[in-house]
N, C-alpha and C positions, 0 to 999 in steps of 0.2 A: 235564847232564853236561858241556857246552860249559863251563859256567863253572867249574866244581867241577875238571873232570877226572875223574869217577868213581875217585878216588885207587883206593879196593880193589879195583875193579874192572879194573884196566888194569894191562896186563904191564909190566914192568920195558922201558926204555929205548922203550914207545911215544909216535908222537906225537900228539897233537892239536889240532887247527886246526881254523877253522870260517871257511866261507868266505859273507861276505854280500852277496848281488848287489841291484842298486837294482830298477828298474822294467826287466821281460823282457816282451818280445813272447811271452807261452808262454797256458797253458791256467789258470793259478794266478791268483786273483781271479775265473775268470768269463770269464777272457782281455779283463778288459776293456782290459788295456793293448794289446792285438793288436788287437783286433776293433773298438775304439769309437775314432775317430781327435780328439774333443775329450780325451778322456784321456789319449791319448797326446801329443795337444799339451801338456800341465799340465805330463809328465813332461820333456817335452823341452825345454821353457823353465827348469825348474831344472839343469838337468844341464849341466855346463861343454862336453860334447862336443858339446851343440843335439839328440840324438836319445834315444829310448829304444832300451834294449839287446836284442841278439836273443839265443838261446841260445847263438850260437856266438860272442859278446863271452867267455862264462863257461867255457865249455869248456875252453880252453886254459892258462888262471889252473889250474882244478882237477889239469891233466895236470903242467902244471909244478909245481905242486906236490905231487902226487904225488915225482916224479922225484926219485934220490939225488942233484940238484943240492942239492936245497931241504932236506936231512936234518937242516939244523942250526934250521929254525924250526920252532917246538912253542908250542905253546899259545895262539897269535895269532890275532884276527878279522880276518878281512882283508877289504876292506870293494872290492866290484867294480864300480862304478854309474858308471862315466863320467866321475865327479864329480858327482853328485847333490848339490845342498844346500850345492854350496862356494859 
């Protein structure tokens, strides 16, 4: 759907965005990025900021974009990781 847009399926003037976070200290994998700290090192040596993300790096990304500041971008990945991989 992310890529497509579900064209028929989505009302006229909706948006779409998909937001992609890198490595989160959360419960997703196993929590091994939270829980196992050699994996968390792996993650934090690529990542330009030096750490892995917690939930609340993501949080605020999704609210702002929510917000009718943001009304005018539709359809973009937006990519939340730190800088993972630059």
């Amino acid at each position: 759907m992310c890529r497509t847009g579900d064209k028929p399926n989505i009302r006229p003037y909706s948006r779409v965005n998909v937001v992609a976070p890198g490595a989160i200290e959360t419960d997703f994998g196993g929590g091994a990025v939270r829980d196992n700290p050699e994996v968390n090192k792996i993650f934090a040596d690529i990542t330009a900021l030096g750490r892995a993300g917690v939930p609340d790096d993501i949080g605020p990304m999704i609210a702002g974009l929510l917000s009718e500041d943001n009304r005018w971008v539709n359809a973009q990945r937006i990519e939340v990781s730190g800088g993972q991989g630059i």
